[in-house]
LOTIFI-782110 format. One record per residue: x, y, z of N, C-alpha, C, CB in turn. Coordinates in steps of 0.001 Angstrom, whole numbers, plus 500000, padded with zeros to 6 digits. Glycine has a CB too. Layout:
N
XYZXYZXYZXYZ/...
***
This chain:
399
500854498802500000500000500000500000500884501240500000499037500010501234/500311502406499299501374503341498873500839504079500406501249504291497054/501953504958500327502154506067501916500960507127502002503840507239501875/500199506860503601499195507402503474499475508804503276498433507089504417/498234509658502650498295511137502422497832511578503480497611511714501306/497318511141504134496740512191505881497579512034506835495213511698506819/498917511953506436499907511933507894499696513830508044502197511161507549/500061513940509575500164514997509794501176515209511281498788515442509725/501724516427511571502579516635512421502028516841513542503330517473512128/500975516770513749500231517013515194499512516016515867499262518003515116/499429515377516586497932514088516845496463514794517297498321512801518465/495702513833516905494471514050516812493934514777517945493879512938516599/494777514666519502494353515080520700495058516744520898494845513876521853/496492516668520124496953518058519805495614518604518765498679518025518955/495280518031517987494661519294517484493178519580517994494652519238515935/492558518873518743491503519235519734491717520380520275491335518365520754/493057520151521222493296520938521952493627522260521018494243520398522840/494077522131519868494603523679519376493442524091519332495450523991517947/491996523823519358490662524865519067490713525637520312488990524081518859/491454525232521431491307526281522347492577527282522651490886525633523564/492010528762521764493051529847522115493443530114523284492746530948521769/494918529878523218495943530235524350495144531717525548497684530877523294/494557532372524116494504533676525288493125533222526283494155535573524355/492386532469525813491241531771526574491836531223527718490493530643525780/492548530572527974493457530512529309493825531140530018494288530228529338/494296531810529064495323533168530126494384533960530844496334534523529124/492672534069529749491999535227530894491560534346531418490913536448530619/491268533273531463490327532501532308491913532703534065489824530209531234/492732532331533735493734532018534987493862533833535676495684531169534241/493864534349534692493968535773535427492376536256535976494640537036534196/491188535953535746490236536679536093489627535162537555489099537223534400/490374534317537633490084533335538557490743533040539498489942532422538146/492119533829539171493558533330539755493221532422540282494401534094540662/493505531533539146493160529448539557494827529071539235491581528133537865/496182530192539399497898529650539161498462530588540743498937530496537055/497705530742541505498198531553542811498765530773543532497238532212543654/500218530860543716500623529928544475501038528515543949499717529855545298/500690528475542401501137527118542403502372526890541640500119526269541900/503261525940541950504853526075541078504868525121540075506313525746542012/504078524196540066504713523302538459503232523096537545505590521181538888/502296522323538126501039522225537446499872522466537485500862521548537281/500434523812536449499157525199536188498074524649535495499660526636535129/497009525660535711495924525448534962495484525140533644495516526136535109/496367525106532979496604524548531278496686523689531534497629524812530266/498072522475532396497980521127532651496886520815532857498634520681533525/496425521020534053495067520655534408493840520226533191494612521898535188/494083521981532673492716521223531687492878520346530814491971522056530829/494345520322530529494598519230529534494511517501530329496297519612528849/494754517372531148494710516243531478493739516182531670495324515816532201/492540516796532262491522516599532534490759516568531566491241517199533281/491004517044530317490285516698528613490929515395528104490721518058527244/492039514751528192492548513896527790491759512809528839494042514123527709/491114513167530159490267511507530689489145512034530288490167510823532552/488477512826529891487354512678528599487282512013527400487152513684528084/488420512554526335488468511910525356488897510591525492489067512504524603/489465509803526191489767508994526303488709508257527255490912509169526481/488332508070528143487441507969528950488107507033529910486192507605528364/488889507677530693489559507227531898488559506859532927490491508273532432/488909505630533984487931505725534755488568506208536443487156504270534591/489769506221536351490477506632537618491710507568537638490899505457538235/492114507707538701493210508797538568494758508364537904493451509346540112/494580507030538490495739506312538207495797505649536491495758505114539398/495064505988536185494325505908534483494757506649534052492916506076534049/494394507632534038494823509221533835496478509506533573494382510101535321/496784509138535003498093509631535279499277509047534907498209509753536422/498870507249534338499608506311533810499606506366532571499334505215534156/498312506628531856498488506889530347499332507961529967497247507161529715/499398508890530909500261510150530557501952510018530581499846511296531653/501894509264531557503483508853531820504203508265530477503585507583533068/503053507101529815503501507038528526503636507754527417503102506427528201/503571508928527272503208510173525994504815511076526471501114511489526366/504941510679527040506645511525527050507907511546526129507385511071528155/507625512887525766508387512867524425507181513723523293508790510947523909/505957513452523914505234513538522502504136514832523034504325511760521903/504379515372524281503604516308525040503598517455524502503967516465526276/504639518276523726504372519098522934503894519709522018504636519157522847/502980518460521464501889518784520448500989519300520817501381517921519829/500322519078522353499450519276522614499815520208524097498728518075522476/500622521142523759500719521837524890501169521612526314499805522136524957/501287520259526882501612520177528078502938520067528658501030519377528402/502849520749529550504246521629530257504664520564531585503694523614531022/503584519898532339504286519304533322503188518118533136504534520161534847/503682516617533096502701515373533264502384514967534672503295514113532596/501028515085534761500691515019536644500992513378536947498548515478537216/501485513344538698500940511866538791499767511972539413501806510834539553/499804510748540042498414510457540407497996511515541957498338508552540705/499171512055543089498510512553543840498717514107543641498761511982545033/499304514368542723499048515885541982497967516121541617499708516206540838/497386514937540678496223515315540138494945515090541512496023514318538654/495214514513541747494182514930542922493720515985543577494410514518543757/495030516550544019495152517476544828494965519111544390496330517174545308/495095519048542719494765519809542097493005519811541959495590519628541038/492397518860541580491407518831541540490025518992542803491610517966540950/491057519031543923490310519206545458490567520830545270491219518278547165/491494521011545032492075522647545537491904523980544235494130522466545915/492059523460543097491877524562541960490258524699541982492544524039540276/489619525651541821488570526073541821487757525730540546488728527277542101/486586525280540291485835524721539074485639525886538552484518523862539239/485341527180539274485424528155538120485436528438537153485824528518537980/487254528310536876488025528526536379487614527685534449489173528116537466/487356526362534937486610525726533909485199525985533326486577524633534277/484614526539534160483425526766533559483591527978532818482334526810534480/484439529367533400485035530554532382485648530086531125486190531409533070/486297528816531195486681528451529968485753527980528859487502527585530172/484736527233529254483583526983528840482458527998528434483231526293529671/482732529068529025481719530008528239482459530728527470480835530945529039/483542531526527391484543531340526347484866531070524885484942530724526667/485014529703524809484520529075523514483525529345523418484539527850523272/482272529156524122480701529313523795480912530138522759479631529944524943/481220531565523121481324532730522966481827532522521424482176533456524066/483400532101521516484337532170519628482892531471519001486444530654519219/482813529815519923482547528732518454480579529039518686483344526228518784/480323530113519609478032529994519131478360530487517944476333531336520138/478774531275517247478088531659516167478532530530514618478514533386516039/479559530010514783479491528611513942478621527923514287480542527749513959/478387526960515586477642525693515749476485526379515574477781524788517089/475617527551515925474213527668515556473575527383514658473883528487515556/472377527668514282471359527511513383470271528124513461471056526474513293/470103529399512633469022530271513154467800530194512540469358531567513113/467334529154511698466417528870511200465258529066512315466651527672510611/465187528348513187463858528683513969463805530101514432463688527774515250/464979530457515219464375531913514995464065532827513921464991532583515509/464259532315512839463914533379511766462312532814511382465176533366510257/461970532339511737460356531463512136459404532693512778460567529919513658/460068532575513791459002533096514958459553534778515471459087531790516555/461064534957514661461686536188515087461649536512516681460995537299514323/462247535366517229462424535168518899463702534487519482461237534238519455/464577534525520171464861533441520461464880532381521923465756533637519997/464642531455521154464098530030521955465079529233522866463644528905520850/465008529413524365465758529180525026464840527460525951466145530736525778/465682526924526106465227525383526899466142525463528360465823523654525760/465406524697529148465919524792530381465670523302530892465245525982531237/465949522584531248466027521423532477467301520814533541465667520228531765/466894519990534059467707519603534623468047517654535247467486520620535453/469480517676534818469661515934534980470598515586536265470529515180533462/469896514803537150470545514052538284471816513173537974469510513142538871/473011513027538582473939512413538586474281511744540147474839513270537985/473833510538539947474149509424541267475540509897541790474279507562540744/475637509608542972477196509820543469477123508551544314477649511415544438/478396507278544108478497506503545175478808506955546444479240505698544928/479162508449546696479314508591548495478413510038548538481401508837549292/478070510005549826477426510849550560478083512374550106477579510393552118/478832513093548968479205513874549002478782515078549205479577513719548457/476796515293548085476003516182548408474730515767548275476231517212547811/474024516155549323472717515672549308471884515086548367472165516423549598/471558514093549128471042513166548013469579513248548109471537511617548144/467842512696547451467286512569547141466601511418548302467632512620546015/465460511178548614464897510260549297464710510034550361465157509585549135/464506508853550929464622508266552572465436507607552447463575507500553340/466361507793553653466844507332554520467170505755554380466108507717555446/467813504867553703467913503337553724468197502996555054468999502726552784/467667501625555342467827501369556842468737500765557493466996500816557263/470098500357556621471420500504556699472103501608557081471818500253555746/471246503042556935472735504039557235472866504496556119474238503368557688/473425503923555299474411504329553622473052505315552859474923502260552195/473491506225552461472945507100551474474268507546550051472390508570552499/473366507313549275474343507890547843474121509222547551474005507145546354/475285509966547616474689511436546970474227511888545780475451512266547007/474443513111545331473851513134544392473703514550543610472830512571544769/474195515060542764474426516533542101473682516309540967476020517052541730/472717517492541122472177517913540226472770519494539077471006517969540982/472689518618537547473282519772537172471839520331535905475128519371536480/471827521431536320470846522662535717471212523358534599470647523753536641/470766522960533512471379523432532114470081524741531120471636521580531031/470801525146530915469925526252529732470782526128528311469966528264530316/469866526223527024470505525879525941469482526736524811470656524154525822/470535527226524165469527528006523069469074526842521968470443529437522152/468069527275521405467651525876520556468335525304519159466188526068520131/469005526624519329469768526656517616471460526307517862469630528662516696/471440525683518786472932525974519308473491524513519508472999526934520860/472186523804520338472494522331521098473527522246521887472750521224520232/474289523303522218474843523248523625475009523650524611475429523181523757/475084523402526288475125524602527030475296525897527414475347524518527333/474381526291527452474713528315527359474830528710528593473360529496526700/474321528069529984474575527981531145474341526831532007474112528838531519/475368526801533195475426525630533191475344525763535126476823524958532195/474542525418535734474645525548537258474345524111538092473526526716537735/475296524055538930475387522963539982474715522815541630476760522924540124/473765522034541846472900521825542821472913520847543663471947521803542425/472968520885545353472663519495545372471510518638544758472607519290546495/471445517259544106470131516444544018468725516860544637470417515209544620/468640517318546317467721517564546718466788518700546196468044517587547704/467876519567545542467435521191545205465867520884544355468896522189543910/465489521614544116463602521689543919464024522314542200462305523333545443/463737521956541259464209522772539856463310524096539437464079521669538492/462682524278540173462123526128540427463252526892540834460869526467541816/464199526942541504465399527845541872465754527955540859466445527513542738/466372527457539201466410527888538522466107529248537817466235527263538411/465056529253538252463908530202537088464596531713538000461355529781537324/464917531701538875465538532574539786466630533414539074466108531778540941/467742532763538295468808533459537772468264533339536048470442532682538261/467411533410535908467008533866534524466767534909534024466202533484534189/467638535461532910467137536689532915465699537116531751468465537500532642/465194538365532215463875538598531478464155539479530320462753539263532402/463633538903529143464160539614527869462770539194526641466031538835527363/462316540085526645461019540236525796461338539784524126460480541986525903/462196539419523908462861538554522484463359537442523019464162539284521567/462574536851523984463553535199524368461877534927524590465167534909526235/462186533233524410460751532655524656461723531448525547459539532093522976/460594530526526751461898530439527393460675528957527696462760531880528781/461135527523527488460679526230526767461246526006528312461372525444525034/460211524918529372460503523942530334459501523244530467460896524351531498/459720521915531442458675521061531743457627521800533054459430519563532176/456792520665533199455670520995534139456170520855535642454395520000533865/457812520538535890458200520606537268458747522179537248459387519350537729/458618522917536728458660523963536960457755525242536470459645523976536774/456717524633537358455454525049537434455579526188538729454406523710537646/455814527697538735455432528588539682454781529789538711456734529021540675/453746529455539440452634531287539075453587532127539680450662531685540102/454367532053540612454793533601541006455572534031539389456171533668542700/456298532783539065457221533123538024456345533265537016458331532165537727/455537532954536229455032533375535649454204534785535212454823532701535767/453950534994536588453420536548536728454878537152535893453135537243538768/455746536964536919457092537738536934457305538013535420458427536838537641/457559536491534125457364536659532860456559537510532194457127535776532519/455462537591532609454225538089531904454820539959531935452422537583533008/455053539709533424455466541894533382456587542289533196455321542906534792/457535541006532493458429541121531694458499541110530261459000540479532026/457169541339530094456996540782528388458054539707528006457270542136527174/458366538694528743458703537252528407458436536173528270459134536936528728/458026535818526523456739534468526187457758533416527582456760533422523651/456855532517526948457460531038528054456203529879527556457306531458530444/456642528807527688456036527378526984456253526199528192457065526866525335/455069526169528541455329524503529313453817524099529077455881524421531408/453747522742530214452960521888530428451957522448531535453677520718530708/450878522336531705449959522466532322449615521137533587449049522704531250/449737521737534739449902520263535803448155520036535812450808520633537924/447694518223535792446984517854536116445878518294536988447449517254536250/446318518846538429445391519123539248445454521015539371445712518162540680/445879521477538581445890522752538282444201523769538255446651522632536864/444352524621539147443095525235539613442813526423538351443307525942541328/441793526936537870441821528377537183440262527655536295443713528948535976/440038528955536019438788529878535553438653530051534201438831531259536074/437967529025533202438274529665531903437664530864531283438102528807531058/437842531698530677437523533114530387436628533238528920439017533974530299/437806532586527935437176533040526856437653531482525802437819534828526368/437128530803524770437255530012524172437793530849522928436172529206524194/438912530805522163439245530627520962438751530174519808439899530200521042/438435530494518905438263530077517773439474529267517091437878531145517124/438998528181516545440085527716516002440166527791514373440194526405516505/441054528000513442440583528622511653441163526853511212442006530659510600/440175526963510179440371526260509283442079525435508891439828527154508381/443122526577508809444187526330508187445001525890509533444705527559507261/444811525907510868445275525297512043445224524012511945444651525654513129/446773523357512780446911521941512498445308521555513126448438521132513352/445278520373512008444095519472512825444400518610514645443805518027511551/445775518958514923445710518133516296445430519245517323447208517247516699/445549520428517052444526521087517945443315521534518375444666521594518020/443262520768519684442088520442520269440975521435520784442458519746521214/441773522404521255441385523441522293442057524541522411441396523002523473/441731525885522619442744526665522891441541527924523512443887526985521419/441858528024524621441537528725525496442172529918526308441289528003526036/441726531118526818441978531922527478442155531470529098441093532792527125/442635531306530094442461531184531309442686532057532845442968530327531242/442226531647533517442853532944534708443079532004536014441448534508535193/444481532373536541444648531297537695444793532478538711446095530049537595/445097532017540146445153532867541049446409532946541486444332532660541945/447616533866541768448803533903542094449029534661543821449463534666540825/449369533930544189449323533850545510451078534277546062448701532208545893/451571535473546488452384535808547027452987535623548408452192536562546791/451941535437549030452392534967550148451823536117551380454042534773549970/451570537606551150450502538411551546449548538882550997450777539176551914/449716539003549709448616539218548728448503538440547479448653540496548334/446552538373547393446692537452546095446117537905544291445773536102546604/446793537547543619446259538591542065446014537202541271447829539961541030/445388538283540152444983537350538757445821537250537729443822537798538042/446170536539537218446838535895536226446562535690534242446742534708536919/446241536480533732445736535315532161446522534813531658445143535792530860/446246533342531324447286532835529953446637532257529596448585532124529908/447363531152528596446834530513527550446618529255527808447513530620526510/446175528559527268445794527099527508445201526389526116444614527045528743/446550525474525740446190524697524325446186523568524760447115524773523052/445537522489523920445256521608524097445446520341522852444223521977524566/446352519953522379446618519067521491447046517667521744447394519581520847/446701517130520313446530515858520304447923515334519119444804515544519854/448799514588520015449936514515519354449833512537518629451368515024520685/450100512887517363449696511953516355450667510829516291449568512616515024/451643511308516640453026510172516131452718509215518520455845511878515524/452734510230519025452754509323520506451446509198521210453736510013521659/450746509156520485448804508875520233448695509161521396447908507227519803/448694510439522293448243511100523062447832512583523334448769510786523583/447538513529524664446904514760524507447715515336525437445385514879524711/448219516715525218449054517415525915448574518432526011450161517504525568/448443519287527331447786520227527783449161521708527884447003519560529307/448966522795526877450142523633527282449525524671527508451277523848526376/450367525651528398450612526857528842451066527807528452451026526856529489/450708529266528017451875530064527725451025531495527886452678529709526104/451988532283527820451766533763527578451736534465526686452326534335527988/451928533740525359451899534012523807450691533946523010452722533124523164/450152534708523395448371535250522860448329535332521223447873537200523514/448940535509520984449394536363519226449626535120518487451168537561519070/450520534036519219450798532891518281449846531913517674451601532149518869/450340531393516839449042530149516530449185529170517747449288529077514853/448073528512517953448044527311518885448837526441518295446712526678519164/448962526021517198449819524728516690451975525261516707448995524352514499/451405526303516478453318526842516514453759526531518329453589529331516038/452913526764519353452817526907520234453111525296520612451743527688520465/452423524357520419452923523041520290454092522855519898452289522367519586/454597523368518846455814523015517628456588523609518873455923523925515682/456582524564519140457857525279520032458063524585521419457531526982520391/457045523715521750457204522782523371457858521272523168455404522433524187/458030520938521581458517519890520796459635520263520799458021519605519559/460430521202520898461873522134520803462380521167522172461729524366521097/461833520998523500462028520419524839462511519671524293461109520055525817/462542518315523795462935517455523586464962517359522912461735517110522838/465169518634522837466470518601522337467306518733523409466739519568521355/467078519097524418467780518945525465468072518101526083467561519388526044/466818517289525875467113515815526242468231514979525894466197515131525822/468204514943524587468604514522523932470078514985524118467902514639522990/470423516333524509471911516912524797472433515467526072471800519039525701/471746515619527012471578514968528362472123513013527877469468515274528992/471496512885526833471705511367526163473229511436525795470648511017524625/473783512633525022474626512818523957475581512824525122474459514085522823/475784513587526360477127513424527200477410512506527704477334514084528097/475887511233528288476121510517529232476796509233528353474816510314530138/475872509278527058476761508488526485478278508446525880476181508255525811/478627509695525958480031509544525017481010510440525764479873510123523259/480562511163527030481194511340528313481272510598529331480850512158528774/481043509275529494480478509111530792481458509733532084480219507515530941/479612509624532613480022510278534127479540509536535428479366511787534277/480145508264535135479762507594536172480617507404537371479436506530535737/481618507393536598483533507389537350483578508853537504485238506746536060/483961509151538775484777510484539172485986510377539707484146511274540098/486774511301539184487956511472540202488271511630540994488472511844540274/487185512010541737487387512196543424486435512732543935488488513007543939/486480512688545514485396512167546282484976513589547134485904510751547285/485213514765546118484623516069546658484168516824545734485473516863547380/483171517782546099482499518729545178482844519048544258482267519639545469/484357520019544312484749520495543484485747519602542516485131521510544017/485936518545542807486616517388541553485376517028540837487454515734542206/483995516644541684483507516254540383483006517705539396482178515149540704/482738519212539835482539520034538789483366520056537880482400521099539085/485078519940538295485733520115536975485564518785536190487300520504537141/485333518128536332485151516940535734483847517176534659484926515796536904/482285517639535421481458517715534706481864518983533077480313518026535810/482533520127533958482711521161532820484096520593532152482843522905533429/484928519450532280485818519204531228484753518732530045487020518053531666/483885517816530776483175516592530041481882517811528769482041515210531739/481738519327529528480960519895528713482154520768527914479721520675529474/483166520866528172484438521425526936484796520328525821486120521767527764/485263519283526036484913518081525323483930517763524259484633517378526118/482236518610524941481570518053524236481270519208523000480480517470525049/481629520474523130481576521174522556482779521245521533481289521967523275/483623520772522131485253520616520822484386519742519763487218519332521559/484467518430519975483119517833518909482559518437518172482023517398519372/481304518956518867480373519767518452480926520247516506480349521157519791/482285520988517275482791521687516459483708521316515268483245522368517123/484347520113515821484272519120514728483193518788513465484293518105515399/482380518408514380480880517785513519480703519009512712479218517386514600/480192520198513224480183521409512382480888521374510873480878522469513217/482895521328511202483024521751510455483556520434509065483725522831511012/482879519332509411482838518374508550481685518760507457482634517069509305/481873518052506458481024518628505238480309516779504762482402519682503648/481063515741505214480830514554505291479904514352506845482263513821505107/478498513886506272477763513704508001478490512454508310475725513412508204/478520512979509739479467511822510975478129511572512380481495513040511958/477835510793512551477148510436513668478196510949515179476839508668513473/477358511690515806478431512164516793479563510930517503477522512892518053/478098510048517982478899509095518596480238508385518149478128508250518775/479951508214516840481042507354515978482441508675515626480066506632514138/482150509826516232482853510479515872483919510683517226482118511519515257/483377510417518720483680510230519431484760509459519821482990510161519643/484341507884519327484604506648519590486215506719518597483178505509519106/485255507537517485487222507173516221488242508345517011487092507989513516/487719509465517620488667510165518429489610509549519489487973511036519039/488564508579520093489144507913521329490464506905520846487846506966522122/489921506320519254490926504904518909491908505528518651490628503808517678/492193506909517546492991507423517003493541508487517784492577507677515941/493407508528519416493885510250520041495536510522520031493373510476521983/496323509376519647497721509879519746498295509726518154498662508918520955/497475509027516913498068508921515706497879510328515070497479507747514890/499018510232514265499439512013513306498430511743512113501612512316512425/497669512175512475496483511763510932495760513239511184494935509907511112/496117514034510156494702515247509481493284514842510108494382515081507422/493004515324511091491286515170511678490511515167510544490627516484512691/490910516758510082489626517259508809489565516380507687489910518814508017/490816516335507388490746515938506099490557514009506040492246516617505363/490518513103507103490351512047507429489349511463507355490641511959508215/488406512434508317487078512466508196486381513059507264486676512838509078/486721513923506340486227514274505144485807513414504019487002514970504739/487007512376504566487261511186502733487837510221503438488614511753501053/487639509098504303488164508431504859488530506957503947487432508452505979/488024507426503023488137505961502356488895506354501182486638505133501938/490319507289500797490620508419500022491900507343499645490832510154500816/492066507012500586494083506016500562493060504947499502495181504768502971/492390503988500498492374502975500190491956502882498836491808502388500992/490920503804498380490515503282497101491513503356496288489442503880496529/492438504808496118493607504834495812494377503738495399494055505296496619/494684502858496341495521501551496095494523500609495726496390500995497374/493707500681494939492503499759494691492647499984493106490857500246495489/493037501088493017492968501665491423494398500919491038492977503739491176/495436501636491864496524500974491518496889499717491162497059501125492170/496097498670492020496168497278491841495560497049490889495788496508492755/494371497583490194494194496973489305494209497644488119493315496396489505/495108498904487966495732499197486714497355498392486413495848500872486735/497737497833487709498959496706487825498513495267486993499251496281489657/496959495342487401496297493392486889496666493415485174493765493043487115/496773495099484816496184495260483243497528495017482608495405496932482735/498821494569483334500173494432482516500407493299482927501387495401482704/
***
């Protein structure tokens, strides 16, 4: 076989890492001072090792710190200045502040949102469409409050809850906040800000009339689910036109009562009622968007579902079941390596012109993270050598 054409001088894990500008470090370490005091392994190490047991998917420290021991010699591709062992990296990860990673993480947001987006839906509705939920992560020790009763052994598993917001055109975290498990997912709605061009997509566990008032005298649409045993007054029935999807059922005016806690007021919103065809059932929604069609109003609570789906996309090809250690702040940097990681991808996938299934794009990162092979151009035409020597052989059969 003739000499492949995608050799390249960098490995696949160097050039991950080159998507993140040097100066993205530097302000992240100066506006966090996450290098105060420390003499050999700064916050660049850090994130690099701590992206290298992502991409790779280390399950311990000594994983980590042993695979690295072997790359000596070859650390300069990819930036790293000092190789941790195993109780460096620990000790870094108890003591450097998660901060520091999550500044890095909004950061990129910042260079790579306006590549990874897609503004098609907002150029729809001329809004933009923000999603909010939130996914539990088991902890085998008691680290932060966990969820439930009491087992009658004693032993409780903890448990961090992490609270994500995501624009819809983006598919990746736009903010990212850490809770214990126990936390109630209404505190959320707390650090949101109100912006009369955002429409703002959650489930029916975050159901508060106060907040809703709050939206409404913010001129800020909002889209959820309507809870079952939900009290209110219907006002006025809707007409529904002709050219409205046929799965809407209902669409009504309503008035609930909002209760402050010394005084109590009235409320109007909306109340649709559709009948969803593909999961042969009826979904009751909510909103403050009077003006819209009832069926767009559906279409935009169908948007929920991409977050989910974000939530699928880390656990599977981040996992986060293994942590590095057995305190708060090891597992945040861990979670925000695992969301820097997932956004390097991201950006990969972006700038491929050949569709790649994320996962499989993951998995060939993981086989190939130390071979000198062209990312782009690999994955562009991966089958570019071989056919190559396919031609050759059999313009050889013809003599």
């Amino acid at each position: 076989m003739s000499k492949t054409t995608f050799f390249f001088g960098q490995s696949v894990f160097g050039q991950l890492i080159s998507l993140i500008d040097p100066t993205i470090i530097s302000k992240a370490i100066k506006h966090c001072h996450s290098d105060r005091y420390v003499k050999k392994f700064k916050t660049k190490d850090h994130l690099i090792s701590m992206l290298f047991c992502s991409f790779a998917k280390c399950t311990s420290l000594r994983e980590v710190s042993g695979a690295m021991l072997g790359l000596s010699g070859k650390t300069k591709h990819f930036q790293l200045d000092h190789i941790p062992k195993k109780s460096t990296l620990a000790d870094a990860n108890q003591r450097r502040e998660a901060d520091v990673f999550g500044f890095i993480y909004n950061q990129l947001l910042l260079k790579f949102g306006h590549f990874i987006s897609d503004s098609r839906i907002k150029d729809v509705i001329n809004k933009q469409v923000e999603i909010f939920d939130s996914t539990t992560i088991s902890l085998f020790r008691d680290i932060m409050k966990c969820v439930g009763r009491k087992p009658k052994d004693g032993k409780r598993k903890g448990g961090i809850k992490v609270h994500t917001i995501i624009n819809v055109d983006e598919t990746v975290p736009k903010l990212v906040w850490f809770t214990h498990s126990a936390t109630h997912d209404h505190v959320l709605l707390k650090k949101l800000k109100m912006d009369s061009n955002t429409i703002y997509v959650f489930d029916k566990g975050y159901n508060d009339y106060k907040a809703f008032q709050k939206f409404s005298n913010n001129d800020t649409g909002f889209v959820t689910r309507i809870k079952d045993n939900a009290v209110y007054n219907t006002i006025y029935h809707n007409e529904i036109d002709e050219h409205i999807h046929s799965g809407v059922l209902q669409d009504e005016i309503i008035e609930i009562t909002v209760n402050d806690g010394t005084t109590k007021s009235k409320l109007k919103l909306r109340k649709v009622r559709f009948y969803d065809r593909e999961l042969k059932r009826e979904f009751e929604f909510l909103t403050n968007l009077f003006e819209m069609r009832p069926d767009l109003v559906a279409a935009i609570y169908k948007l929920r579902w991409q977050i989910e789906l974000l939530y699928k996309q880390l656990k599977q090809n981040f996992p986060l079941k293994y942590f590095l250690g057995d305190n708060e702040n090891a597992i945040k940097i861990q979670i925000y390596c695992a969301l820097i990681a997932n956004l390097l991808m991201t950006v990969i996938q972006k700038k491929l012109k050949r569709s790649w299934a994320f996962s499989n794009l993951v998995s060939f990162c993981k086989i190939h993270l130390f071979n000198y092979m062209h990312l782009l151009n690999f994955l562009g035409n991966p089958d570019r050598d071989w056919l190559k020597t396919i031609r050759i052989e059999q313009q050889l059969q013809l003599f």
